[in-house]
N, C-alpha and C positions, 0 to 999 in steps of 0.2 A: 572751859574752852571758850576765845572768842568767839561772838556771832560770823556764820559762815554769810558772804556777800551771798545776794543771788544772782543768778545766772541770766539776761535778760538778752532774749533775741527779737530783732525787726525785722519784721516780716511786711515785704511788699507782694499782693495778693492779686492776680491780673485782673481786669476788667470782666465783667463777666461770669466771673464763676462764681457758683455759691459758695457759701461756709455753713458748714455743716460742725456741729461741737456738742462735744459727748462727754461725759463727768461720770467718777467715781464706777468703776465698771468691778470692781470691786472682786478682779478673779472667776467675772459670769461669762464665760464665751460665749453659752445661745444667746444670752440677752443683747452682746455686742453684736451677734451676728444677725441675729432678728433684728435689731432699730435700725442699722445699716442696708439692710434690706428694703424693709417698710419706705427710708427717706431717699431708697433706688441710690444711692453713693456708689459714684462712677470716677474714672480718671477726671472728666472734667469739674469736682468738686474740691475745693481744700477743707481737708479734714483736721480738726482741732480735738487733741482728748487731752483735756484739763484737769488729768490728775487722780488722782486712785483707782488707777486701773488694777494697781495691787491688792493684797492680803485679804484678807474677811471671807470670798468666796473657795470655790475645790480647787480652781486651776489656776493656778497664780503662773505659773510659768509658761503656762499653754498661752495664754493671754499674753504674755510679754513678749514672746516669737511672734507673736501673729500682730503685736503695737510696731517690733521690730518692722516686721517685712513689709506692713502699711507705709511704715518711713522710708524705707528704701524704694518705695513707690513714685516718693518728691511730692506725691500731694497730698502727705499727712503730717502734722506735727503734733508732740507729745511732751505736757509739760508735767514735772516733778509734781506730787502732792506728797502730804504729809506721809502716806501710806508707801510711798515707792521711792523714798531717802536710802537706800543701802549701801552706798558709797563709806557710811560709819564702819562698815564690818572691817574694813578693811584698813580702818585709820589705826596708825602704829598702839598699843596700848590698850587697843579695844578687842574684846571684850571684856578686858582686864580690870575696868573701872567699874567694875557690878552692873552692868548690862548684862549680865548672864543670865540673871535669873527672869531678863525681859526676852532672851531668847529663848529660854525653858519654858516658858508660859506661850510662846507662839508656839511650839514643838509641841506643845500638850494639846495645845487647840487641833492639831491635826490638819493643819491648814496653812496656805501661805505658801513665800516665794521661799525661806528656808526648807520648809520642809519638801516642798517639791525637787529641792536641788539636792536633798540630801539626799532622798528617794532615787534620783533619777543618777546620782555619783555614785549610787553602791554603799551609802553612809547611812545604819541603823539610827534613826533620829534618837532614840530610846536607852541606844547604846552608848549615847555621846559623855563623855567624861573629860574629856578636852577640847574648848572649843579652838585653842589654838590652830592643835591640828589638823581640826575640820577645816576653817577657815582656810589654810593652804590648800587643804584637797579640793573644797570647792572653787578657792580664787582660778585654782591651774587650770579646771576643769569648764566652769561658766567663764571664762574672760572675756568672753563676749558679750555677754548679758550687763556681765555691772560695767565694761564699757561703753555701752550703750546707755545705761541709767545715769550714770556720770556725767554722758556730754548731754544732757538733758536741760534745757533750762527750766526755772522758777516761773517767768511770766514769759508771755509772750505780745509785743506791741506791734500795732499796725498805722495808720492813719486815724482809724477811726476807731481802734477799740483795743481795749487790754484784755487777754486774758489768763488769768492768774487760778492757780487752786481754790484758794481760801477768800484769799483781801488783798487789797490798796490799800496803803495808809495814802489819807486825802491830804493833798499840798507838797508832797515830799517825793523828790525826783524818783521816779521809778528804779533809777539805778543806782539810790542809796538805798534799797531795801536790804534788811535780810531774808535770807533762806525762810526764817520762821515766820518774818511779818508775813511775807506771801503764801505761803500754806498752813499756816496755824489762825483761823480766827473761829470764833463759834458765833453764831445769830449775825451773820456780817448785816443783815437789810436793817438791823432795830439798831445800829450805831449811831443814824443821821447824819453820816456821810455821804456828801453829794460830788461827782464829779465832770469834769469836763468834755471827756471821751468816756465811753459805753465800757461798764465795766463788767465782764464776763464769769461768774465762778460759780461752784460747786462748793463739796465740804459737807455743808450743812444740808440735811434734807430737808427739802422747801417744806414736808406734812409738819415740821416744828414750829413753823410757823401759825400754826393754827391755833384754834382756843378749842371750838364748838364743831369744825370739820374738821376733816381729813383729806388733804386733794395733794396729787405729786404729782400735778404740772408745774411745767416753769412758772418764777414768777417775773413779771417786767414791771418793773418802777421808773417809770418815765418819766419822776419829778427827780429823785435820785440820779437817774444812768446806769440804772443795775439789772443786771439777770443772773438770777440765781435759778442751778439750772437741776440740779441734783432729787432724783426722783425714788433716794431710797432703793434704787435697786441691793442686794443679798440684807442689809440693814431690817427691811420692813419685810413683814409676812405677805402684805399687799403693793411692795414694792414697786416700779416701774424703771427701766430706763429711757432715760430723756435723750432726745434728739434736737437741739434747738436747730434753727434752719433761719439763717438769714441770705435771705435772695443774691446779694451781691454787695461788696466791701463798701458800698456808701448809703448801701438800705437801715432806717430802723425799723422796717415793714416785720418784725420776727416771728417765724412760724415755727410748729415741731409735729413731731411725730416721737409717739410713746412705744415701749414694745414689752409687753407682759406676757406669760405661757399661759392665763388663764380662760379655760373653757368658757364660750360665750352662749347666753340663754336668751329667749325672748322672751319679755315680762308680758302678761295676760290680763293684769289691773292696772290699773291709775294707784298712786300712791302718795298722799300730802309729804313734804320733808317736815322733821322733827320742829316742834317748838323750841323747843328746848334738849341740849346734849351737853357731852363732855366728851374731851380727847382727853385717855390716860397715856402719856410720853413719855420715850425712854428722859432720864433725869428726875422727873418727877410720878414717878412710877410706883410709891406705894401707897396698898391699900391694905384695910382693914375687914377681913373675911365676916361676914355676916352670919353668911348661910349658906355651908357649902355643898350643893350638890354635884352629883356626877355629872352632866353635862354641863349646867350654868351654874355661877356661886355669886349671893346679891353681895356688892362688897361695896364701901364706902372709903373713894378717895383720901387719903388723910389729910391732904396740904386741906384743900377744901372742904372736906363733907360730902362732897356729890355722893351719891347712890347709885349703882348702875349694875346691873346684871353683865359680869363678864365668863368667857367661856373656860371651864375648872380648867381645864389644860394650859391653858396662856398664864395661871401661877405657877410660882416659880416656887416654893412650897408647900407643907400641909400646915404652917402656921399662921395663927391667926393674922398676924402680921404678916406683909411678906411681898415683893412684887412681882410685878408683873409683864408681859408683852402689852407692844402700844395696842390699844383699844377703844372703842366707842359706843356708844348705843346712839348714835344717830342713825335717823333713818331715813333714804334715799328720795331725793325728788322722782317719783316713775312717773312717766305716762306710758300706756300700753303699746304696746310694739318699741320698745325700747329697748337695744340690746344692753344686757346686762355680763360680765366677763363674773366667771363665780368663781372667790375665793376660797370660802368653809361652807357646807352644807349643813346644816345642823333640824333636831326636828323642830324648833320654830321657823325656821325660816333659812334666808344665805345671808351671811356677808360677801357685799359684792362694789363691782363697780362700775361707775358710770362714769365714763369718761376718764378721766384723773379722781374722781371723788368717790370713797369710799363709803359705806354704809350699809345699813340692815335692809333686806325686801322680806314682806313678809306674803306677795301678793303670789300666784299661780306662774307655771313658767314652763315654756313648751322648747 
């Protein structure tokens, strides 16, 4: 099929108000409802969500009512990511070109906007042997839903900033993009593309960008123009949603606020950060089992060699080979009285985090 154009709306944003912009929500409604909270979002703010608010997480469609009624608020906008394309189901021929078996494989996930519609039409996901006919039951029944995903656009442009899901191709009018250049790119900040106006996206979770930590705050490349905003939230075990927060349409002052469900503790010691570590990431994720025991297994990186004790449960087999969940053995900068948010309790110690940055304490905690 030819590339689908994409959709690009201008947006003029009053004086005065903030902009507030959220990525990849990924089906989490406390998480959405928590950072929204956290960054006090009131009528007087304009709201940007840049893009997979669908699939990966439980509630894919609780989510899409509640991105709905935000828009019909007039001070939210919601732009297409790679995740919230659906508009295909319904293009003549389709599912008919072997997309089936990519809808059987979300249907098995037990997760997602199909399956929630199927759930919620009275349609046995399990039971489906024709997606034709699903497809009518659900089009008659959600025509509101993918009417609403439909007039959605790819990027959104203002004065002073785009914001798109994925990417900008650098030099090339915004409104000869495709659908895919704007929501399809992986490691957009390592391109070395620079641009003119402030380029806003998601996509990519900023902890990939790491070598030796793990941090899911935003990042700002102010030699670039770029903020990458995407905090891992349902993605990561230690996930975050991001909130970036720019004070008003002609600030690059950029602020955010995070929002995580996890229990916060106060550290009791002082604690050096690691010399030396490793981040094992999804993509490059296997390792070579050492020595497995029940709680921790010493396993060796294979790209690299590294060595690092990760917790038996975060493999993903009993073979010696085999991968894993993202992981580290870095260990946290503490100073005492430091709150700590705890994500695994284990008997050496927690993975935890400080701030955006993730890692081991192994020090006391009240």
């Amino acid at each position: 099929m030819p590339e689908k154009r994409a959709r690009i709306e201008k947006l003029a944003i009053e004086e005065g108000r903030r902009i507030l912009v959220v990525s990849d929500i990924h089906g989490n409604v406390p998480y959405l409802e928590g950072v929204l909270r956290k960054a006090g979002f009131s009528d007087r703010d304009m709201l940007i969500i840049d893009g997979d608010f669908l699939e990966k997480g439980s509630e894919s469609l609780r989510t899409l009512h509640i991105v709905m009624e935000l828009c019909r608020r007039g001070n939210t906008r919601a732009i297409l990511g790679n995740c919230d394309e659906w508009s295909a189901l319904f293009e003549p021929g389709w599912p008919e070109r072997g997309d089936e078996q990519v809808l059987r494989y979300m249907l098995w996930r037990k997760s997602g906007l199909l399956w929630d519609m199927c759930n919620a039409c009275g349609i046995d996901p399990f039971e489906l042997e024709d997606f034709r006919e699903a497809k009518e039951t659900l089009y008659r029944r959600c025509r509101e839903e993918f009417a609403f995903l439909s007039s959605l656009p790819h990027a959104i442009e203002t004065e002073n900033f785009i914001f798109a899901h994925a990417s900008v191709q650098p030099g090339k009018p915004l409104a000869e993009h495709s659908a895919d250049e704007l929501n399809h790119c992986d490691s957009f900040l390592t391109r070395g593309w620079r641009f003119d106006k402030w380029v806003i996206v998601g996509h990519w979770p900023v902890v990939l960008y790491g070598q030796d930590r793990v941090c899911a705050d935003p990042i700002v490349d102010r030699e670039k123009k770029i903020v990458s905003i995407d905090g891992g939230c349902v993605l990561k075990d230690d996930g975050q949603l991001n909130c970036l927060i720019i004070p008003h349409r002609d600030s690059e002052d950029f602020g955010f606020v995070a929002y995580d469900p996890f229990p916060e503790r106060i550290a009791l010691d002082d604690q050096e950060a690691s010399a030396e570590s490793y981040y094992v990431r999804w993509g490059d994720s296997r390792v070579r089992v050492l020595r497995r025991g029940e709680e921790f297994s010493r396993c060796r990186h294979e790209r690299t060699g590294y060595e690092l004790d990760i917790l038996t449960k975060y493999l993903f087999t009993d073979n010696e080979v085999t991968d894993c969940n993202d992981c580290t053995d870095y260990a946290l900068p503490v100073k005492a009285g430091d709150r700590l948010r705890i994500v695994e309790e284990t008997s050496r110690g927690v993975f935890a985090k400080l701030g955006g940055l993730s890692g081991w304490y192994y020090g006391g905690l009240k």
